[in-house]
N, C-alpha and C positions, 0 to 999 in steps of 0.2 A: 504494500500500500504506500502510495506516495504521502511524503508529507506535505501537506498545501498551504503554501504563504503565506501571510496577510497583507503580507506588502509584495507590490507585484515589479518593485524597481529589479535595480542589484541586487544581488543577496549579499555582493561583499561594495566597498568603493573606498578603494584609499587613492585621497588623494593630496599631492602637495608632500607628501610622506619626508619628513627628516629624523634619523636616528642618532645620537650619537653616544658612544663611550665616556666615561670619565674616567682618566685616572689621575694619579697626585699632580703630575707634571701636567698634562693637560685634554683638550676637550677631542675624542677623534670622531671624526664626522663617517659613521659607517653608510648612511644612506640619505642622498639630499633629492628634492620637489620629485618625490617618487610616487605616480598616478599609475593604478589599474582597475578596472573592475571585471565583476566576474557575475554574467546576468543565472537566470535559474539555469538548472538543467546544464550547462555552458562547462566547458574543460578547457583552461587558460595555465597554454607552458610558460616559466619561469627559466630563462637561459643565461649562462653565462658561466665566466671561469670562477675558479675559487678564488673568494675576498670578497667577488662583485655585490656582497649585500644580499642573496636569495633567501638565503638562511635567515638572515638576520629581518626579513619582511616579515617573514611568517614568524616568527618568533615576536614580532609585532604585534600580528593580530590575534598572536595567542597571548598576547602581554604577558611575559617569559622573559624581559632582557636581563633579569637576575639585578644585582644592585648596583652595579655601575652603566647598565642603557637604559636610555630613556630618551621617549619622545620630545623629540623638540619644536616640532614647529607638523602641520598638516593633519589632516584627517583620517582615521578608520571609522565607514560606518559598515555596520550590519543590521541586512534588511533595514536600510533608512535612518538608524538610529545609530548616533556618535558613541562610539565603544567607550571615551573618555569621561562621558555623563553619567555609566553606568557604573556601580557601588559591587563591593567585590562580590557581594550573593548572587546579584546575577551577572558577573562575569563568571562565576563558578558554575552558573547553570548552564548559561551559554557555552562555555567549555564542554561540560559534561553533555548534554543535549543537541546541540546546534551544530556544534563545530566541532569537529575532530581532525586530529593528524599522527600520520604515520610516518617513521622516524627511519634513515637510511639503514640502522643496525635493529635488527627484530628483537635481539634478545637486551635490548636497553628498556623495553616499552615488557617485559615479560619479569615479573617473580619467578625466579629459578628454586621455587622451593614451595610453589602454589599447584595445584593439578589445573590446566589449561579449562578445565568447566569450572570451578570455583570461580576463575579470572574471570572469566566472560559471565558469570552469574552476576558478578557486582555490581556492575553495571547497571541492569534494568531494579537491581535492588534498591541501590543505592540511589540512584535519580528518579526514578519513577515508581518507589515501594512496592515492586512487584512482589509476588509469593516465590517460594523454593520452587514450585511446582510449572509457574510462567516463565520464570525466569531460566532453568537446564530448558525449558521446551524452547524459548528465543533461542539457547545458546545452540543447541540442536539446529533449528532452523537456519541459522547465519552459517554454522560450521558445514551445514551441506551445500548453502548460496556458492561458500571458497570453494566449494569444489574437492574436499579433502575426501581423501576413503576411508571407509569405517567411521563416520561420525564420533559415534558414540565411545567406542576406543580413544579416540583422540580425548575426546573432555576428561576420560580417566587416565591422559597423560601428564608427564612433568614436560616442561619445554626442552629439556637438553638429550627425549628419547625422539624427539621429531629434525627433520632435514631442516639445513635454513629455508627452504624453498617454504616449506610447512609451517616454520616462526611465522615467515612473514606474510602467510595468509593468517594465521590466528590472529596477528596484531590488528588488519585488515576486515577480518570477523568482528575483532574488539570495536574498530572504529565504529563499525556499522549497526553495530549492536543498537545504539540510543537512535537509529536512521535519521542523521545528520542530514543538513541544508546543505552543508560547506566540508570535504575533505580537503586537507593541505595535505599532502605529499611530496618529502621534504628526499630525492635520490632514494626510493622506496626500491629500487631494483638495482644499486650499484652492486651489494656482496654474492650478487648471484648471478648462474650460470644463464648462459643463453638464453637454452632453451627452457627454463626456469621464469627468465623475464619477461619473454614472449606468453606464457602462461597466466601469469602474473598482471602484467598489460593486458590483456583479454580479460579477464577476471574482473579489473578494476572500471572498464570500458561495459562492459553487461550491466555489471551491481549498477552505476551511475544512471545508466538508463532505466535498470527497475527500479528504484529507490526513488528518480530523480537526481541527484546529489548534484552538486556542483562542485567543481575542482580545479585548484589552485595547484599544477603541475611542477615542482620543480626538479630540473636536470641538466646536466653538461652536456648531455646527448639528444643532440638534434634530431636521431632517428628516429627516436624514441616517441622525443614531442610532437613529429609529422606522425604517429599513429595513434597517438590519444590523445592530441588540443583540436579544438574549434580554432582558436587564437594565440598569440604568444606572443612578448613582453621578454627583446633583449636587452639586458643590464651590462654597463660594462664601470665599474669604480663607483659602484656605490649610486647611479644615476641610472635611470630608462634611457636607450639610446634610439631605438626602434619598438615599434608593436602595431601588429597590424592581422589582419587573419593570414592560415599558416602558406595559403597560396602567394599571398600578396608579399608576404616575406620570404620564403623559399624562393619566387619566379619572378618575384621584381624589387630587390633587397635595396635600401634608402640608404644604406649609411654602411661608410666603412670596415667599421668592425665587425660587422654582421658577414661583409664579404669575407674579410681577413679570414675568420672562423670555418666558413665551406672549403676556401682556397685550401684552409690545413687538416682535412679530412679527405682520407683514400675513396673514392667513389666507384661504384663497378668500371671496370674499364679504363681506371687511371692508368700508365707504365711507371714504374721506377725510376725509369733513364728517360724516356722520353718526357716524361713530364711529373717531374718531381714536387710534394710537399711543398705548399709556398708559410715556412714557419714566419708566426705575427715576430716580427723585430723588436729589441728590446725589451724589457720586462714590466711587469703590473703596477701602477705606482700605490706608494702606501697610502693611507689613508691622510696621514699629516703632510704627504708630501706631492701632493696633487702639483698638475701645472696651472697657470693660468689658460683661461678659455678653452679649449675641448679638452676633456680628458684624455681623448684618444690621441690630441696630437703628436706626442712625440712616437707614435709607433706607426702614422697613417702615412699611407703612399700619397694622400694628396693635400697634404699641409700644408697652408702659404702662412708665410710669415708676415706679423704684422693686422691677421684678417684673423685667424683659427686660433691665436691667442690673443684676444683682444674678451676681456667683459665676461660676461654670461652667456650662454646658448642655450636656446627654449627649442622646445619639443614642439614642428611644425606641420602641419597636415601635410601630406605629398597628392590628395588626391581631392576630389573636390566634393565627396559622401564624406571626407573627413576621419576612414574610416584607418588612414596608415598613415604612421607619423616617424616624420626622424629628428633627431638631435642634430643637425650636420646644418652647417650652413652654406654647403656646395649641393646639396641631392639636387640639384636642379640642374648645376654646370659638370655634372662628373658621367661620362659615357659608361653606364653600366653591364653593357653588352661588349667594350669591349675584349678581344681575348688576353689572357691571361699572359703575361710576359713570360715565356718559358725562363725557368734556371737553367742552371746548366747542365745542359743535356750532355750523358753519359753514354759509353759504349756498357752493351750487354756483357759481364765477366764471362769468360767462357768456364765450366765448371772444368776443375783437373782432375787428378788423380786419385784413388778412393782413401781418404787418411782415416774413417771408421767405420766397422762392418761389427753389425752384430748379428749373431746366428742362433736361432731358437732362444733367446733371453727369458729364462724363469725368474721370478721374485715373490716365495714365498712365505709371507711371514706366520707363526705361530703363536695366537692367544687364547687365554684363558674361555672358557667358554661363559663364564661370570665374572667379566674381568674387574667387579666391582671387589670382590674377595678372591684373585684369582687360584678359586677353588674349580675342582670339577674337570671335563672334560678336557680336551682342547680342542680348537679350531683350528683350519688354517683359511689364511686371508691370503687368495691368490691376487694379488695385486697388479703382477704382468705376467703374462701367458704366452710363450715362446712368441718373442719378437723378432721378426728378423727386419733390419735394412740397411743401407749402404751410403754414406755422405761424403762427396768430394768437394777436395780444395774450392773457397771460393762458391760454394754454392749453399744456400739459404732454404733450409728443409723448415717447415712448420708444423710441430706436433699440437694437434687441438683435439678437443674432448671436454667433457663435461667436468666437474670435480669429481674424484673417486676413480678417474678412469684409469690410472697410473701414470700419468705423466710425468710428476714432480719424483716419482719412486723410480722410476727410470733413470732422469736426469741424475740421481742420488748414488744410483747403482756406476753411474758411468762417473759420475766425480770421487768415487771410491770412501763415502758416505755406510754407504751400505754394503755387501759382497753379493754374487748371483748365486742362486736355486742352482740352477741349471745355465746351459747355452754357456756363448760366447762373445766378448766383448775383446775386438781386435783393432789395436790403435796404433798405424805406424808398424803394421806388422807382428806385433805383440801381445799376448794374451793379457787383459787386465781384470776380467773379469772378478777372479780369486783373490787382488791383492786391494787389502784395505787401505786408507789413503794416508796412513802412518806408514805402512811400508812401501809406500811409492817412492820412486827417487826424483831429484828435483825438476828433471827436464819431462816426468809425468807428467806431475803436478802444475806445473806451470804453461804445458802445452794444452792443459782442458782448462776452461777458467767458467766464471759465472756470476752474470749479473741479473740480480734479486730483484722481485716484483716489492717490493717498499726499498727504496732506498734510505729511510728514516731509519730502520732498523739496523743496516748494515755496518753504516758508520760507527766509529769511536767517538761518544760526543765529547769528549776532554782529551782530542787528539787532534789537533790541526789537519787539513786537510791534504798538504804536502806529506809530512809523517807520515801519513796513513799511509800515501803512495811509496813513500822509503821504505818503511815496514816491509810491503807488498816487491820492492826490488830488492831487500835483504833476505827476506827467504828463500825469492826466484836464485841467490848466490848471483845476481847483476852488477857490472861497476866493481872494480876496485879499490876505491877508498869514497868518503862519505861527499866528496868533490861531483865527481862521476854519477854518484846515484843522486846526488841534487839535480844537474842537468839531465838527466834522462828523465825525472818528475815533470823540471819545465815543461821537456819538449812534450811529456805524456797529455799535458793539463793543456797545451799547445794541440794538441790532438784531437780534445774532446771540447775545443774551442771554448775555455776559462780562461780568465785573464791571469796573468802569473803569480798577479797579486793575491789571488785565491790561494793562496800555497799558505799563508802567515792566519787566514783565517778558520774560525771552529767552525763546524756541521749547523748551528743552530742558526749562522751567518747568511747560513743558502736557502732560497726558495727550491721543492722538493726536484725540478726539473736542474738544477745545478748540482744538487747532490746524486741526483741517477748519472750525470757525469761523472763523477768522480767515482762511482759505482763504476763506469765502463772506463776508464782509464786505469782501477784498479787490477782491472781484467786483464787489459793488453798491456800491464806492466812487464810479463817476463812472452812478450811477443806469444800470446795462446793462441795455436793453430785451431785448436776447437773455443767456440763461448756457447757454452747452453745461455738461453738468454729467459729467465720463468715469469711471463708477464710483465715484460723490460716498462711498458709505458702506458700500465692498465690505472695505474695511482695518478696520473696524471692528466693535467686538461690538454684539450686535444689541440691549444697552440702549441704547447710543450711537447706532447705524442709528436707532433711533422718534426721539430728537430733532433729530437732523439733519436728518430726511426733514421733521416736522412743521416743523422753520426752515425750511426752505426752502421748505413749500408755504405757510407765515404770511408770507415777505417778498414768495412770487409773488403772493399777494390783495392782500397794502398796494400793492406797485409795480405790478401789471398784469404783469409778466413775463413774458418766453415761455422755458420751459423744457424744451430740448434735453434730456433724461435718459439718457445712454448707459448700458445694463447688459444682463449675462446673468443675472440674478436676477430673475425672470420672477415671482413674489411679490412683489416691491416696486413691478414695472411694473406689476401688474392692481390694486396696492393704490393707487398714486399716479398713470398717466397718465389721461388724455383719449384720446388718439388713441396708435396703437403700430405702427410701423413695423420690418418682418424683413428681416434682410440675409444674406444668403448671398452669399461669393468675386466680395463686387464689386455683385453685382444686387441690389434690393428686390423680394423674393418675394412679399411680403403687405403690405398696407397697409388701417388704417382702426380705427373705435374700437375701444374696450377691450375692449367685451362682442362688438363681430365676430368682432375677432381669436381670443378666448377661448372663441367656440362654434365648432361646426364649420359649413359647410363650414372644413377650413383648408388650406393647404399641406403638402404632406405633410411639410416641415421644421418649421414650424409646431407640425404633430401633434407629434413626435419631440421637440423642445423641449420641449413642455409636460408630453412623459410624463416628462419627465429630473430633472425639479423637484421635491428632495425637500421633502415637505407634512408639518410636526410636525402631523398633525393622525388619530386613530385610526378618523374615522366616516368618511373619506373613501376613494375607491380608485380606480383610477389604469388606466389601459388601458397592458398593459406593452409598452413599445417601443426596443428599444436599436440606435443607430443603426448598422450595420458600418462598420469602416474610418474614417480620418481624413479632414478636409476638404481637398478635394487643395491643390494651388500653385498661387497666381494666375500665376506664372510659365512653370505648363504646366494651363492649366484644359480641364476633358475638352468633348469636341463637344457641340455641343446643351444641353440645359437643364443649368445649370451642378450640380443638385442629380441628373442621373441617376445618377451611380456608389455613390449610397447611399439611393436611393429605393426604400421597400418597395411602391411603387403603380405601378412601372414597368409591370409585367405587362400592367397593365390597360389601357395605352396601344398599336395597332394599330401595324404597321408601321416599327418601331424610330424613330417619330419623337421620342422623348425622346431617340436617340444624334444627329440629323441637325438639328432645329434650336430655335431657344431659345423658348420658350412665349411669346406674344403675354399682353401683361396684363390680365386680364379684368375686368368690373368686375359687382359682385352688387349685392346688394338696398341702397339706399344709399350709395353711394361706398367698398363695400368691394371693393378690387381683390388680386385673387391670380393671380402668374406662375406657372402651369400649363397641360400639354395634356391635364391630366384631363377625361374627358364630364361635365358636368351630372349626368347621371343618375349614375355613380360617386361625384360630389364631396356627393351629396344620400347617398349611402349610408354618410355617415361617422359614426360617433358620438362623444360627447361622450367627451373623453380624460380630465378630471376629474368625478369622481360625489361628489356629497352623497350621506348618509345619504340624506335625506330623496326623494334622485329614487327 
C-alpha cells in the first residue's frame, strides 16, 4: 500500500544549502548554495568524487552533522515544511517514519549480537506500537519484498551467519519496514560484488515503485545512477555544478567537470593505445583552500584567466523549460561535441615469452566443521580446483569472479603466502609451487610483487614514504651503499609520477590515489617481472582509477611486465586486459582474449557478469539478467558443474547432467576455452549481452 501525501509538492527541497565544520583553528565550509529536490515517486542521483559534500547532504537532512557541523545558511524542507522549525520529537518521528537511509557498510546499520527478526520487529514496535504478532508478520513480509530465501530462517538469524549481499538487503528491509516517503542511499552497493549490485539495484528500483518511495541516490558511479535516477545532481567541492534529467546530462553535458569525469571512465569499445584514459589534472582542492571563482578552474581545459576566477558563479538554466543547469560561465561558448584530443597514442606491446605456467593448481584448505569451538569433524574448503594457465612477458591477463571465487587464494599461493594442494606453479622455469615465501631467495621474491586493493593499509604510517621504498630496495639486496638506493627511490617515485619531494613526506600526507602510487613503485622497486595487481583502483574515484590504470599500463611497456589484474569491474578488464580469465567457487569457467570472452558464445556466468555491469553510457543496452541466489560455500559446493544452482541454461542440458558431473573444458575457435555441458548448437544460439547503438 502506498503511503499518500498530504502535500503534493517535493517530498524533499533543499535549497541554498550551506554546511560547514568547526574546528578550534577554524570554520570549513563542506557545502555552499546547494539546491535539489526530489518530487514523489522521483529517484535523484547524487555524483561526485570523494570530499565533494554527498555525504555530508544527506547527513543534512538526517540532521546527523555530530557537534562540530552545522547548518549555516539555506533550507531543508520536507513535504513543505522547514526541517529547522521542527522540535526534536518530531524530527525523531520523521526519522523513524518518513525518512530513512541506508549506509554504504551493512553491518554498521546491524546489532551483531541481535537475531535479524528482533531488529526488524523494533521498528513497527517502537514507532507505531505494533503487537509481537504485527510486527514478525511486517518483518516477514519486507524480508520476502528483499527477495531473500527462507524468510523465516533469516529472522532466526544473527547478521554475521548471512553474505554481505544478505546484510545489505536486511538493512534495506529495515529501511522499509516504517514505508518511508524518502530513502537516502548513501554508496549502498560499493562493498559488493557485481553481480550482487545488479540484484541489489533491481531490488531497490521495484520496492520504490511498490511502496512509492522517493530516492535521494548517492554514488561515484555513473552506471549505476543511469539505471536507477529519473535525475541527477553533479557536485564537484562542496557546490552543485550541473543537474539536469539523466538524458540531458549523459547526451548533452553543460559543464566541464561533468565531461572530465566520462573522459576518465573505460566505455565499451574504448582501446588502451588508441585512445587512452583522459585523467582530471591536478588534485581536489581542500575545503579551506578553494580558489577564487570556479572551483573547477585550476583543473578545467577551458579556463580563461581573468573571466573563470573572477566573483561568484550561479547555477544557470542551459535550456529554456529550465529544466538543466550548469555552474560554468562558458556552456554556451565551449563546443561540446567536439572530439576528444587523443593522448598519446601507443603501439600494441607484442606479448613475449611465457614467464608463468601453472598446471592443474589445487588449494585446499582444512576447517573445523564448528569452527566456532573447532571441535568435531573437519571440512575441506576447496578454494581452487586444478587451475591451469599460461602468462607472457608484457601481457595483461585479468582474473575476475565474484568474492569466494578464489582469486585472492591464488594470487596468495603464487606470492608464496600460502603453498599448493596439488598442480604446479612454474616461474622462469622453476617449480615454486612447494616453496613458502620464507624460503624463496631474493631474485623470487622480488620478481613477483603486489599491489593491494587499499593502499591505506599497506603503508607504514610512521614511515616516510621514500623509507618505505629503501626498505623495499634493501630487501630486493638493490644498490650498494644507502647513496645508490636513495637514487633508485627518486627515479622509482619518478616512475609513478610523484614529485620527489614526496620522499620526506608520511602516508597520512597523500590523498589515497598518491598513496596506491607508492603502492606501485613499491612493487617495481626490485624490477618484478610479474605484479599480481588485487583490485589496484577499486578504493578509488574514477578520476584517480584513469591515472593509475594509465601508470601502470606506461611502466608495463617500459619494463615488459606481466600483469596479473585481479577485478570485478569488468569495464576496466575489457578496457585494459589482453587475455581474461573467469572464476567461479574455485574453477576457471572461461578463458581467452578480451574480444572472446566479451562476444558470445560465453558461459552462462560469463553472460550474467557482463549483464551486471553498470554502463554510464545512454546509446547502449544490455540483455537483462539477474543472477538468483548467492554463490554457494566452497565449504559445501553443490554436485556437478559448480555454476548449476544458479544457471538460467540449465534446462537446456539432457539428463540432469549439470546436477551429476562437472563440465569437461572445451576449447572454440582459437584457444578460447569455456567449462560447460552446453551443445554447440545452444552455445551458437547466444547473443551479444552488450548492444551498441550502432548494431
Amino acid at each position: 500500500m502506498n503511503k499518500q501525501p498530504e502535500y503534493d509538492g517535493p517530498v524533499l527541497e533543499i535549497e541554498k544549502l550551506s554546511i560547514s565544520f568547526f574546528t578550534r583553528l577554524h570554520e570549513i565550509p563542506a557545502v555552499m548554495d546547494f539546491s535539489v529536490s526530489v518530487a514523489p515517486g522521483e529517484a535523484v542521483g547524487l555524483v561526485g568524487e570523494s570530499g565533494c559534500g554527498k555525504s555530508t547532504v544527506a547527513l543534512g537532512v538526517m540532521r546527523d552533522l555530530g557537534k562540530n557541523g552545522s547548518i549555516v545558511g539555506g533550507s531543508i524542507k520536507f513535504k513543505g515544511r522547514d526541517m529547522a522549525d521542527m522540535d526534536d520529537a518530531e524530527l525523531r518521528h520523521i526519522r523513524g517514519n518518513e525518512i530513512a537511509m541506508i549506509y554504504q557498510e551493512p553491518m554498521a546499520s546491524l546489532n551483531p549480537a541481535m537475531k535479524i527478526g528482533q531488529q526488524l520487529m523494533e521498528v513497527p514496535m517502537l514507532h507505531d506500537g505494533a503487537s509481537k504478532e504485527d510486527a514478525y508478520a511486517r518483518a516477514l513480509e519486507v524480508v520476502t519484498d528483499v527477495k531473500l530465501p527462507d524468510p523465516e530462517r533469516m529472522l532466526q538469524s544473527y547478521p554475521h551467519q548471512l553474505s554481505g549481499g544478505q546484510q545489505q538487503r536486511i538493512v534495506i528491509a529495515m529501511a522499509l519496514m516504517s514505508k518511508p516517503s524518502l530513502l537516502i542511499l548513501d554508496e549502498p552497493t560499493t562493498a559488493l560484488d557485481v553481480t550482487v549490485e545488479a540484484a541489489v539495484v533491481e531490488l531497490v528500483k521495484d520496492l520504490g515503485k511498490k511502496y512509492g518511495t522517493s530516492m535521494l541516490f548517492i554514488s561515484h558511479n555513473l552506471g549505476l545512477v543511469l539505471e536507477t535516477c529519473d535525475r541527477l545532481c553533479v557536485m564537484y567541492s562542496g557546490e552543485a555544478v550541473e543537474r539536469g534529467s539523466i538524458s540531458e546530462v549523459f547526451d548533452e553535458m553543460q559543464h566541464p567537470y561533468t565531461q572530465a569525469l566520462f573522459r576518465s571512465i573505460p566505455l565499451p569499445g574504448a582501446d588502451k593505445n588508441a585512445r587512452p584514459l583522459v585523467a582530471i589534472p591536478g588534485n581536489f582542492p581542500l575545503p579551506h583552500e578553494r580558489p577564487n571563482g570556479c572551483n573547477f578552474g585550476p583543473r578545467c581545459d577551458y579556463f580563461e584567466e581573468g573571466r573563470c576566477d573572477q566573483g561568484y558563479i550561479m547555477m544557470d538554466p542551459t535550456n529554456e523549460a529550465g529544466t538543466h543547469e550548469s555552474r560554468c560561465l562558458k556552456f554556451k561558448e565551449i563546443d561540446w561535441n567536439a572530439p576528444i584530443v587523443a593522448g598519446n597514442q601507443t603501439e600494441k606491446a607484442k606479448p613475449g615469452k611465457v614467464v608463468l605456467k601453472m598446471e592443474n593448481l589445487k588449494k585446499y584448505y582444512e576447517v573445523a566443521a564448528n569452527a566456532l569451538f573447532s571441535g568435531g569433524d573437519k571440512k575441506v574448503v576447496k578454494a581452487n580446483e586444478t587451475l591451469s594457465f599460461e602468462a607472457r612477458e608484457s601481457e595483461t591477463l585479468a582474473i575476475v569472479g565474484e568474492s569466494g571465487c578464489g582469486k585472492s587464494t591464488f594470487a596468495k599461493v603464487l606470492m608464496g603466502l600460502e603453498t599448493a594442494t596439488d598442480g604446479k606453479i612454474i616461474l622462469n622455469g622453476n617449480e615454486i609451487q612447494d616453496t613458502p615465501i620464507e624460503d624463496r631467495d631474493t631474485e623470487t621474491i622480488s620478481s613477483v610483487q603486489m599491489v593491494f586493493q587499499n593502499p591505506f593499509d599497506t603503508l607504514n604510517p610512521s614511515m616516510t614514504v621514500g623509507r618505505q621504498i629503501i626498505r623495499a630496495l634493501e630487501i630486493f639486496d638493490i644498490g650498494n651503499n644507502d647513496h645508490e638506493r636513495r637514487e633508485r627511490m627518486l627515479k622509482l617515485l619518478d616512475l609513478v609520477k610523484l614529485p620527489r619531494a614526496f620522499a620526506d613526506r608520511m602516508p597520512r600526507q597523500l590523498s589515497g590515489g598518491q598513496k596506491q602510487r607508492v603502492g606501485i613503485a613499491r612493487a617495481f622497486a626490485g624490477d618484478a617481472q610479474i605484479v599480481v595487481a588485487d583490485e589496484p583502483v577499486s578504493a578509488l574515484d574514477v578520476s584517480v582509477q584513469a591515472a593509475v590504470t594509465d601508470l601502470l599500463m606506461e611502466i608495463q611497456r617500459e619494463n615488459k611486465t606481466t600483469l596479473l589484474f585481479i577485478s570485478h569491474d569488468l569495464s576496466i578488464v575489457r578496457y585494459l586486459s589482453d587475455r581474461v580469465m573467469v572464476m567461479y567457487l574455485g574453477h576457471v569457467v572461461e578463458l581467452g582474449t578480451t574480444d572472446q570472452v566479451f562476444q558470445p558464445p560465453y558461459h552462462p556466468y560469463t553472460e550474467a557478469l557482463l549483464s551486471a555491469v553498470p554502463i554510464a553510457d545512454t546509446s547502449i543496452t544490455k540483455e537483462h539478467i539477474v543472477l538468483e541466489g548467492d554463490i554457494p560455500s566452497a565449504m559445501n559446493p553443490p554436485s556437478g558443474c559448480p555454476f548449476q544452482t544458479r544457471c538460467r541454461w540449465k534446462s537446456e542440458v539432457p539428463g540432469g547432467l549439470c546436477d551429476k558431473e562437472v563440465p569437461p573444458m572445451r576449447m572454440f575457435d582459437g584457444k578460447h576455452q569455456i567449462k560447460c555441458h552446453l551443445a554447440d548448437d545452444v552455445l551458437a544460439r547466444m547473443g551479444p549481452v552488450i548492444k551498441m547503438a550502432a548494431e
